[in-house]
N, C-alpha and C positions, 0 to 999 in steps of 0.2 A: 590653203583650203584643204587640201591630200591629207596635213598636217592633221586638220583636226578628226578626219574622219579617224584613223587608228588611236585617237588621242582617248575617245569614248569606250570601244571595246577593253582597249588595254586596263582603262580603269576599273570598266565592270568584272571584267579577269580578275584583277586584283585583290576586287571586293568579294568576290566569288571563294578565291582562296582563304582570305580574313577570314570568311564569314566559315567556312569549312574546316578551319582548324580551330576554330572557335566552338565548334560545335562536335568535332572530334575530341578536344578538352573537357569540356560537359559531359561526353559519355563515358569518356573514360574518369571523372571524377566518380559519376551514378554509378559505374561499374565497380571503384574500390571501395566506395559506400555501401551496397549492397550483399559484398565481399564480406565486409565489415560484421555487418548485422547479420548475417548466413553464420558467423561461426561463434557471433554474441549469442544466437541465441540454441545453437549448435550446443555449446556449454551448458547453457544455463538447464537443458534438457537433460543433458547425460549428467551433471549436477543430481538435478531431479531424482534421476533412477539409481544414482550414486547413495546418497541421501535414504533414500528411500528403502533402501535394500538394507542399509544401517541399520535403520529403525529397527526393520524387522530380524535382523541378524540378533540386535541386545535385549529384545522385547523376549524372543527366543530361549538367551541365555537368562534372562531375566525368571523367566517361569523355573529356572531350575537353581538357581540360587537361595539359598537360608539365610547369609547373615545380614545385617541392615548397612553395615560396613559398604560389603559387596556390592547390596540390592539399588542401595546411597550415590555410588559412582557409575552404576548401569543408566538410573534413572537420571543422572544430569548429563549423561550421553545422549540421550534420545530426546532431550528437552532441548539439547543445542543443535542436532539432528533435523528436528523437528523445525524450528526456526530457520533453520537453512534451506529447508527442502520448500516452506512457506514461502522463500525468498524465491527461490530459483521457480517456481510456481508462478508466482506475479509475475517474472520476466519475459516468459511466453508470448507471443501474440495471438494469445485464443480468445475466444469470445468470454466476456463472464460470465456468461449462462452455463458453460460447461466445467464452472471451475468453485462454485460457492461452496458445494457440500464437502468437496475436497479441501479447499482452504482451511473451513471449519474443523474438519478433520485434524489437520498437520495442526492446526493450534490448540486443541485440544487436547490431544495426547502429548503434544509437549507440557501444555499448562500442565494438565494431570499429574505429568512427572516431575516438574517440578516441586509442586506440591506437596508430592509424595515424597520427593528428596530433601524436601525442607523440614518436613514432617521427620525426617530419621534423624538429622543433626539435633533435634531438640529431646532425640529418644524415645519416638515414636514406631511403634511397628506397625505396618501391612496388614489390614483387617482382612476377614475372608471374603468380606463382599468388596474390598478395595482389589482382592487376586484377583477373585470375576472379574471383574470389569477387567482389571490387565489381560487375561486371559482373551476375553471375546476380543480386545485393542488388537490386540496381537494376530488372531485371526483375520482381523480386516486391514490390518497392513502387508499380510501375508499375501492376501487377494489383491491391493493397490499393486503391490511388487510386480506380481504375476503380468498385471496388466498392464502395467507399465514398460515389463520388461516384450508383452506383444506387440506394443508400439512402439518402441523402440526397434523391432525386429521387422515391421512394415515402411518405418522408415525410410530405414538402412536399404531393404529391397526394392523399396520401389522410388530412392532418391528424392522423397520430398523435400521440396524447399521450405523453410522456416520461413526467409525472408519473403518470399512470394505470398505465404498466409497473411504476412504483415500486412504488404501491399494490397489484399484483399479484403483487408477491414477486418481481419481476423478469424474472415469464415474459412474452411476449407477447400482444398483445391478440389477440380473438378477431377477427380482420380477414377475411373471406375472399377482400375485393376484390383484394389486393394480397401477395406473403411479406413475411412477419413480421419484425420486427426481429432476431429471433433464428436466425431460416435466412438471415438475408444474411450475418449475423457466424458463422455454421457454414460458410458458402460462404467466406468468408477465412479460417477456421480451416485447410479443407482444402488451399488455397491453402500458407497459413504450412508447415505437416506437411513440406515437402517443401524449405525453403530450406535454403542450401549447410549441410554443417559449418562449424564457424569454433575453428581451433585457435591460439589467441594467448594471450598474456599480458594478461588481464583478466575481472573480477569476473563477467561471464555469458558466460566462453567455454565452448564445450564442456569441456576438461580440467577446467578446475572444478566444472563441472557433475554430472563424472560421478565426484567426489568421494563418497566410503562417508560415511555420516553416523557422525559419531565417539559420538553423544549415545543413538543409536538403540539399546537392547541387549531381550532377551526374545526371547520364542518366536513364531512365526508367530501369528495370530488368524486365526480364519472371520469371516464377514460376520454371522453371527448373535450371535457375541461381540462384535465392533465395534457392533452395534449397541446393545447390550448397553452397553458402554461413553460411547456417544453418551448414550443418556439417563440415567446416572447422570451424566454432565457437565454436562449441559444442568437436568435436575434432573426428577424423574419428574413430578412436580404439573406440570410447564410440558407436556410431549408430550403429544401425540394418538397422533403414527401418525409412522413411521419407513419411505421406501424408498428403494429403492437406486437411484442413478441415474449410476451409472460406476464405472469404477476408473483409478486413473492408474500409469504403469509406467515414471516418472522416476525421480531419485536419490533419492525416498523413494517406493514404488508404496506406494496408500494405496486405502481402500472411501470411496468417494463416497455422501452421502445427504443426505436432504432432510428436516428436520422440520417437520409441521405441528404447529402448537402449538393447545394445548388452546382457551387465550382468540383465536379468530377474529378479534381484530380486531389480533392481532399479528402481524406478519409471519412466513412461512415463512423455517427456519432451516437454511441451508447448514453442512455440517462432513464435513473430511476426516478417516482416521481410518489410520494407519501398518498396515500388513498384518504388522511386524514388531513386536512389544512393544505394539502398542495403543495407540499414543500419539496426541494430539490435533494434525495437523497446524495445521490453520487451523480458526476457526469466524464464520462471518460472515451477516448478516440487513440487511436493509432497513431497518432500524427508526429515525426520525425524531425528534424530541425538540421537538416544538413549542413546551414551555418551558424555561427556566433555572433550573431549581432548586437548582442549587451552583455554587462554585468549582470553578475546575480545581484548588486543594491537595486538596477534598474529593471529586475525580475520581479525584485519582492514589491517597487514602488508599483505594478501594475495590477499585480494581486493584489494590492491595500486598496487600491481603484478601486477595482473590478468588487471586490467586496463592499465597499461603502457605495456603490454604485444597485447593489443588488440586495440592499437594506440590513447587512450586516455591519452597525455600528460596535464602538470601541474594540474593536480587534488591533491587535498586537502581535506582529510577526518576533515569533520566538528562534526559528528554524531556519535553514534552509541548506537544500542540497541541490545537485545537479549532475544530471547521467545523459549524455547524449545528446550535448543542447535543451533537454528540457528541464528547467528548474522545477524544483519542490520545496515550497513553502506552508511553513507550520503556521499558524497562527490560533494562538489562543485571545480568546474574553477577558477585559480588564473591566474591573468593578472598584472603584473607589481605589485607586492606585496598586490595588490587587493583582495580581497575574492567577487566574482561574484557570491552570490547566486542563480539568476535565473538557469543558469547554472548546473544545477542539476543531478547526476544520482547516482541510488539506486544498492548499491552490495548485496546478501545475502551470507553468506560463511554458512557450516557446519561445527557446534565448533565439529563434531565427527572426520570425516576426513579430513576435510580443502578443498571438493569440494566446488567449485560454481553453490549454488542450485537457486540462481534469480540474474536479472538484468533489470534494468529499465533506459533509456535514453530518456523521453519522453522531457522532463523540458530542459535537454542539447538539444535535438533538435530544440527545438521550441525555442530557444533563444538565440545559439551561436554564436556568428561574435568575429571577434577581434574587442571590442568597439575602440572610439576614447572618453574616458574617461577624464573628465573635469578637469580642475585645481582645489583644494579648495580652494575655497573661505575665509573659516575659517582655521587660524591651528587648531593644536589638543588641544592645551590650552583652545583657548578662545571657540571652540566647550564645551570643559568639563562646561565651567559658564553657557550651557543649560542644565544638567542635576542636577535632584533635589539633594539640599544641603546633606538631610537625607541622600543620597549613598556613600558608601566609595568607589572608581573606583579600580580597581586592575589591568586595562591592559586594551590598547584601538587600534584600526585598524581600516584602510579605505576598506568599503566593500559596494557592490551596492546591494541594496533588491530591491524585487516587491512590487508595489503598489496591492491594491486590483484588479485595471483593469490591471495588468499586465505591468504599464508601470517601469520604471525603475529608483533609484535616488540613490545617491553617498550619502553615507555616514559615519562618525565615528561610528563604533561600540563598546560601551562601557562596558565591563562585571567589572559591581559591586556591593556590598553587604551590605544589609540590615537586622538587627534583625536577621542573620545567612541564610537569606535566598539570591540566588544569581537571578542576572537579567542583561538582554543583554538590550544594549538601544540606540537606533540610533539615531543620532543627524544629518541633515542633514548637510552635510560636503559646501553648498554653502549660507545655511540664515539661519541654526540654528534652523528651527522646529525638534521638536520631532515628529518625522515619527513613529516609533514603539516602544512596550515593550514588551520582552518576560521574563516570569518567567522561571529559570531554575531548575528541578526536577533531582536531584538525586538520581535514585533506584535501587535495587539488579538489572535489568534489565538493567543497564544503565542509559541515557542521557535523558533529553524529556523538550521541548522548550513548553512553552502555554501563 
């Protein structure tokens, strides 16, 4: 009987210890984790100002240059510049309210240069109203720099944590020694609001820009309908509380809102919401995936779900990537065995629990209709005598790409291989130009087209 009295404590000792170093393992996991993401995103900031400081450096030497040679190689410096600093941009964990006019930015002065660089291989020169605009770009990269290089300097002084913004849903910390992360990047916002037009032939010029969304159809919504909408998307059991925090009055103006979700220790949930037909522009969260608990096939089979589930029929995932446990998946519109890449929308799944932490249908709005799709002109044979001998073809389909101004063209899609390396290659499916080349990169990450 003695026996059993010590027999009880000793176990719950036991259990006590289990349970303690079980729970010392968890911290110190969250603690190399957050380690982790402190210096991911550490980088991807001083990227940013790295980048960014480029721009303005070639933009610079750019205004003092004459030949098209010169002007030629400056210009596809700040166009790959530009696309980097756009990358390390999205990497942040800021809110998107403070990041739009700048995005637009960084891709528009890349397009532009490219543009312009493409424009000089064919013997084109630099108009006077093409300098202007260089000139004023140049000024408001000089002022991003500036203030990019003050936050960067409030930073560093007063130790902010990146990854603690994360954890905060992206707002900023409660600082009041110093402005916050989020009113520097409001001060470049306002900044951005005001750089030139840019009317050219490419993918973020203004004329495309201000492109009617073809996909968009229905009747106005109020904000208490969008709402309305929002949490039947998002799913009623997951919301708390829904408020509004903007409206945007681009080529789709849309009600801006923010949800708190029921379970607290999941991140607040961004989503835009079309003011025309109610449609789900973008919806995007914070939310982290500490572990791996699927493939990316069982990434993309929940995103095909979740889409036929939310009345996006024949979608066809073309893509996919993966950063940090969360997948990214492409998925374009198939029409009559067609592959319709304009057609475009972006899933993100969590490889931890198979939630749906983003969604993007800007690409599928602005350009769905049921086409009236051409005959070809060529078969698939005599399409293949335009593609260079050197490729071995391994499989080929009729699929419609964008042009740089967004228009649209039928084409053979060709994936084949070279010296082990693989490449997509369009052959227009009605006279036989080569429309495009893409290299295809296979990495621990996935897919990636360039």
């Amino acid at each position: 009987m003695k026996r059993r009295h010590w027999i009880l404590p000793m176990v719950l000792a036991t259990s006590l210890v289990v349970v303690g170093l079980w729970g010392y393992d968890q911290y110190r996991q969250k603690q190399q984790y957050n380690i982790y993401m402190e210096n991911l995103y550490e980088k991807s900031f001083y990227n940013l100002v790295s980048y960014t400081q480029s721009i303005e450096g070639n933009m610079s030497k750019l205004m003092a240059t004459a030949t098209p040679a010169q002007y030629s190689l400056i210009l596809t410096d700040i166009w790959r510049q530009a696309e980097s600093a756009g990358d390390s941009l999205g990497q942040l964990p800021i809110s998107h309210i403070a990041l739009d006019n700048t995005a637009k930015f960084l891709n528009q002065i890349g397009d532009f240069s490219y543009y312009l660089a493409r424009n000089a291989t064919k013997g084109k020169t630099i108009s006077g109203e093409e300098w202007r605009k260089l000139e004023e770009l140049h000024n408001y990269s000089a002022d991003m720099k500036s203030q990019l290089l003050a936050l960067e300097q409030d930073v560093s002084a007063n130790h902010i944590s990146w990854s603690e913004i994360m954890q905060k849903g992206g707002r900023t910390l409660n600082n009041q020694k110093a402005p916050t992360v989020d009113s520097h990047f409001q001060d470049i916002e306002k900044t951005m609001m005001d750089y030139p037009t840019l009317i050219y032939d490419g993918p973020f010029s203004e004329s495309v820009e201000r492109r009617k969304p073809l996909g968009l159809i229905g009747n106005s919504v109020s904000y208490e309908q969008a709402q309305k909408i929002a949490e039947n998307f998002i799913g009623k059991d997951v919301v708390a509380s829904i408020r509004k925090i903007g409206e945007d009055k681009g080529a789709i103006p849309t009600w801006n809102m923010e949800i708190t979700p029921k379970n607290t220790s999941r991140p607040h949930i961004f989503i835009n919401i079309s003011k025309k037909g109610g449609r789900i522009i973008w919806m995007t969260s914070s939310a982290t995936a500490p572990k791996q608990n699927m493939t990316i096939q069982q990434a993309m089979d929940k995103a095909g779900t979740f889409l036929r589930e939310k009345g996006y029929k024949n979608m066809a995932a073309t893509y996919a990537q993966h950063y940090n446990g969360i997948a990214i998946i492409n998925f374009a519109y198939k029409q009559d065995d067609v592959i319709v890449y304009p057609d475009l929308i972006k899933v993100k799944v969590s490889m931890d629990d198979g939630n749906i932490v983003g969604f993007e249908s800007t690409g599928y709005l602005m350009s769905h209709i049921q086409r009236k799709l051409p005959e070809p002109t060529l078969t698939e044979k005599e399409a293949r005598e335009f593609v260079s001998d050197r490729l071995s073809i391994k499989s080929a389909r009729l699929a419609v790409i964008p042009t740089p101004a967004k228009n649209e063209v039928l084409t053979y899609e060709f994936k084949a291989e070279f010296a082990g390396e693989q490449y997509l290659v369009y052959i227009n499916a009605l006279n036989g130009n080569e429309e495009n080349i893409l290299k295809i990169l296979t990495t621990d990450n996935g897919i990636l087209t360039i």
